[in-house]
C-alpha positions as a printed Julia matrix, in Angstrom:
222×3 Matrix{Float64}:
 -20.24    7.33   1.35
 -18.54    4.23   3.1
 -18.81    3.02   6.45
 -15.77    5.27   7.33
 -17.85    8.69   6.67
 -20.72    7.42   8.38
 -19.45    6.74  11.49
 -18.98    9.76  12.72
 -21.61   12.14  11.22
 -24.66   12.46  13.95
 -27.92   12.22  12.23
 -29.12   15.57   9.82
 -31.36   16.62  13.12
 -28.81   16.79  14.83
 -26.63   20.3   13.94
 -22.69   19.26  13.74
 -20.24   21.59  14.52
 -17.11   23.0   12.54
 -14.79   21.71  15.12
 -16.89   17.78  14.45
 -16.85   18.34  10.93
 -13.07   19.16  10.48
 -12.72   16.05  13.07
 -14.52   13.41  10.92
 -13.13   14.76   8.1
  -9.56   14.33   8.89
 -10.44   10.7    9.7
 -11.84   10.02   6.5
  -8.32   11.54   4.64
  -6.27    9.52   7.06
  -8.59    6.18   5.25
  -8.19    7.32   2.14
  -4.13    7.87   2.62
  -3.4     4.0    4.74
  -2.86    2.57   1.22
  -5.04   -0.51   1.43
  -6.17   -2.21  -1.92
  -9.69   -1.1   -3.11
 -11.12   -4.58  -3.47
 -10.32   -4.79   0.7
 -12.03   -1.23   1.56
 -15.38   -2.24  -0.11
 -15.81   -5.09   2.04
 -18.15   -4.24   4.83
 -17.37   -5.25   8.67
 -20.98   -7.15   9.44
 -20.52   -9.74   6.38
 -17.22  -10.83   7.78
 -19.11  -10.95  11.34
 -20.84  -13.32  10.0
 -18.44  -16.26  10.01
 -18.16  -16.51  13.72
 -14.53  -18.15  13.33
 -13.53  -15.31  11.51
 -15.54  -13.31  14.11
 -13.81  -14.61  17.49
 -10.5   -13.76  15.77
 -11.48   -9.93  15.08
 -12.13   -9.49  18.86
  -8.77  -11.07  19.7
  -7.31   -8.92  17.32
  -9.05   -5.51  18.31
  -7.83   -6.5   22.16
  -3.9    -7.02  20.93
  -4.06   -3.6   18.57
  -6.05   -1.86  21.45
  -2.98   -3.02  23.96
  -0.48   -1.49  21.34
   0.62   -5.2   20.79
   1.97   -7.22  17.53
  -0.18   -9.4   16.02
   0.07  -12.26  13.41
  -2.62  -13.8   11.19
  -1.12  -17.12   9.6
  -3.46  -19.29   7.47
  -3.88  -19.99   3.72
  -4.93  -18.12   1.04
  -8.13  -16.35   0.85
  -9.58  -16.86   4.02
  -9.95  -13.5    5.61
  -6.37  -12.36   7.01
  -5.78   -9.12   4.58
  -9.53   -8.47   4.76
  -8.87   -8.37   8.97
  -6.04   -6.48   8.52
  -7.87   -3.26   6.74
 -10.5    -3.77   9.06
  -8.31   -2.83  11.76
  -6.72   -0.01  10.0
 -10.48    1.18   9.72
 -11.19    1.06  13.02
  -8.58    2.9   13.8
  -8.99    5.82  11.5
 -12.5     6.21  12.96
 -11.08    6.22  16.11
  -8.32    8.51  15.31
  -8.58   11.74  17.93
  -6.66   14.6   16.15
  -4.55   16.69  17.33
  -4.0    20.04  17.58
  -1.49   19.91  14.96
  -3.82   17.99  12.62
  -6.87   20.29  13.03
  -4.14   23.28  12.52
  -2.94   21.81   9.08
  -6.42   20.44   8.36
  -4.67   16.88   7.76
  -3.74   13.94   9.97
  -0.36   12.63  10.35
   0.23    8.89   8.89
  -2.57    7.06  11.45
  -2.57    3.39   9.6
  -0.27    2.12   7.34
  -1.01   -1.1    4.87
   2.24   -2.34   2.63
   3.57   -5.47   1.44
   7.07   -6.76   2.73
   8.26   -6.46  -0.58
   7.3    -3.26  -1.44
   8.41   -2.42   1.97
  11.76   -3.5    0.92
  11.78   -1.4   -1.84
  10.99    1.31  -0.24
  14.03    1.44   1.65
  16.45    0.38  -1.26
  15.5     3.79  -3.04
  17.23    5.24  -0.75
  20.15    4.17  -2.24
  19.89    5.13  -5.56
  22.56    8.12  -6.69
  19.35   10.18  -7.56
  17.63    9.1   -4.17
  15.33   12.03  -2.75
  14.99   10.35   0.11
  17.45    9.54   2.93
  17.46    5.52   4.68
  15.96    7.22   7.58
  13.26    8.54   6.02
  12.18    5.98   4.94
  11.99    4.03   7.91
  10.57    6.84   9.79
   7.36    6.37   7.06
   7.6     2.55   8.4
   7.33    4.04  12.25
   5.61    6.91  12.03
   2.26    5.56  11.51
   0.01    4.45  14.39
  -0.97    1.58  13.09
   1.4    -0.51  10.03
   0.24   -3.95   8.41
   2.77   -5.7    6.68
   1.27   -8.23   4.24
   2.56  -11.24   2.47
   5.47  -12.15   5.14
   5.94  -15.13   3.73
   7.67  -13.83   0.79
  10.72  -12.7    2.96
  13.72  -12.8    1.46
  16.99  -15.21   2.93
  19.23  -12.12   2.53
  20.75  -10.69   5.85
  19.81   -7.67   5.14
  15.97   -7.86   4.38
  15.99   -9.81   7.7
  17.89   -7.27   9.7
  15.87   -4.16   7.97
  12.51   -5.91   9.07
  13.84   -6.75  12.47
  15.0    -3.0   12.64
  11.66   -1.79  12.1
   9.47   -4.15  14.1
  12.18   -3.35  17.01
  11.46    0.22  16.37
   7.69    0.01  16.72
   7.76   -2.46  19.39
   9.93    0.18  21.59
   7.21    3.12  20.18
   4.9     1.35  21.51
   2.96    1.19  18.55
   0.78   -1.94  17.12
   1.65   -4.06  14.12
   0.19   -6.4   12.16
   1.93   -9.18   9.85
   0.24  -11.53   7.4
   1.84  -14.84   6.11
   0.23  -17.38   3.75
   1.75  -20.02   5.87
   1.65  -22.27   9.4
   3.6   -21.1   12.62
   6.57  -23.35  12.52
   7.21  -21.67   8.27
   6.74  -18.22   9.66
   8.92  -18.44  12.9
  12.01  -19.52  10.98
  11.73  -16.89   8.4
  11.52  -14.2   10.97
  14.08  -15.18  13.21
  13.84  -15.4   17.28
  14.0   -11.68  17.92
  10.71  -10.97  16.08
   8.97  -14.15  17.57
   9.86  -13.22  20.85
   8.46   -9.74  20.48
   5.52  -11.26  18.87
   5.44  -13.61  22.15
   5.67  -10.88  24.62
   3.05   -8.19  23.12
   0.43  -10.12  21.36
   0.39  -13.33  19.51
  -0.22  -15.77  16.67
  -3.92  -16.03  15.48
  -4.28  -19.01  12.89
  -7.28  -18.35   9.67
  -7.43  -22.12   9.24
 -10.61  -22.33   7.71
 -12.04  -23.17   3.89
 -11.45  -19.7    1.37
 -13.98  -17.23   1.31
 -13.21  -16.72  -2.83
 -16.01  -18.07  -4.58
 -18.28  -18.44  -1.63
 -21.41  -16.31  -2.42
């Protein structure tokens, strides 16, 4: 049982209800369904909290996603920005309230979201495939429905208008949904700024900020 399906469950003296049991039960489906990497969900919260660099960035980053903001995590590789990233999408699957719908259907609607741009990319281009089961709009609406999306490895953004304008489209989207995102780059401000164009940085400006990881790698620290 991971720190997820802890959480919630009161201690064995204390009797838990059907209604709290179908509760923390949709919150653990909507962790196992954000599609974060395995390697990231085995990482517990209080070893990261121990790095108190690392550690003044989570609470700057809890107060941004709390405020519905978008937040970026620039730095090199290794140091912690990914690992932030599901930690957020944690926190907000145990904080996830369902509604009635959810408890209805006994599942939770998309509540975090973790994808790489690229992937993200292709995600939309299968819409236009001749055997496409999917329409454009769908799958955008997977990009927007979810309370919380992460979009990792930003830096690998393509020059083509079109990636450009599909991310913009997006990040417009969830900006006017009022709905938090997170982006990742493996880069400084200045690199990330001109690969995603003023619109984004302003957006990024107005709601929530740039936090910078510019510390040693963790990898191969024991």
């Amino acid at each position: 049982m991971d720190g997820l399906e802890q959480s919630k469950i009161p201690p064995e003296t204390s009797p838990i209800s059907h209604h709290d049991a179908q509760v923390n039960n949709i919150r653990i489906q909507a962790w196992a369904e954000c599609e974060a990497d395995e390697r990231h969900r085995r990482c517990k919260l209080v070893d990261l909290l121990a790095h108190k660099r690392w550690a003044a960035c989570w609470k700057v980053a809890c107060r941004v996603i709390d405020a519905n903001g978008m937040l970026v995590l620039l730095g090199s590789r290794g140091n912690g920005k990914t690992q932030m990233s599901v930690e957020l999408i944690r926190r907000a699957c145990i904080d996830y309230e369902p509604t009635d719908m959810d408890l209805s259907y006994g599942r939770p609607r998309k509540v975090a979201r973790y994808i790489r741009l690229r992937d993200l990319h292709m995600a939309i281009k299968m819409a236009y495939g001749l055997n496409a089961q999917i329409t454009e709009r769908d799958a955008v609406v997977s990009l927007t429905m979810p309370h919380l999306l992460v979009i990792d490895e930003c830096q690998e953004s393509s020059d083509s208008p079109w990636a450009a304008q599909t991310l913009t489209y997006v990040l417009d989207k969830r900006y006017g949904l009022m709905k938090p995102t997170v982006l990742i780059a493996n880069c400084l401000k200045p690199q990330f700024v001109k690969l995603a164009g003023s619109s984004i940085t302003d957006r990024i400006k107005e709601s929530g900020g740039f936090l910078m990881f510019n510390w040693p790698s963790f990898r191969g620290v024991k």
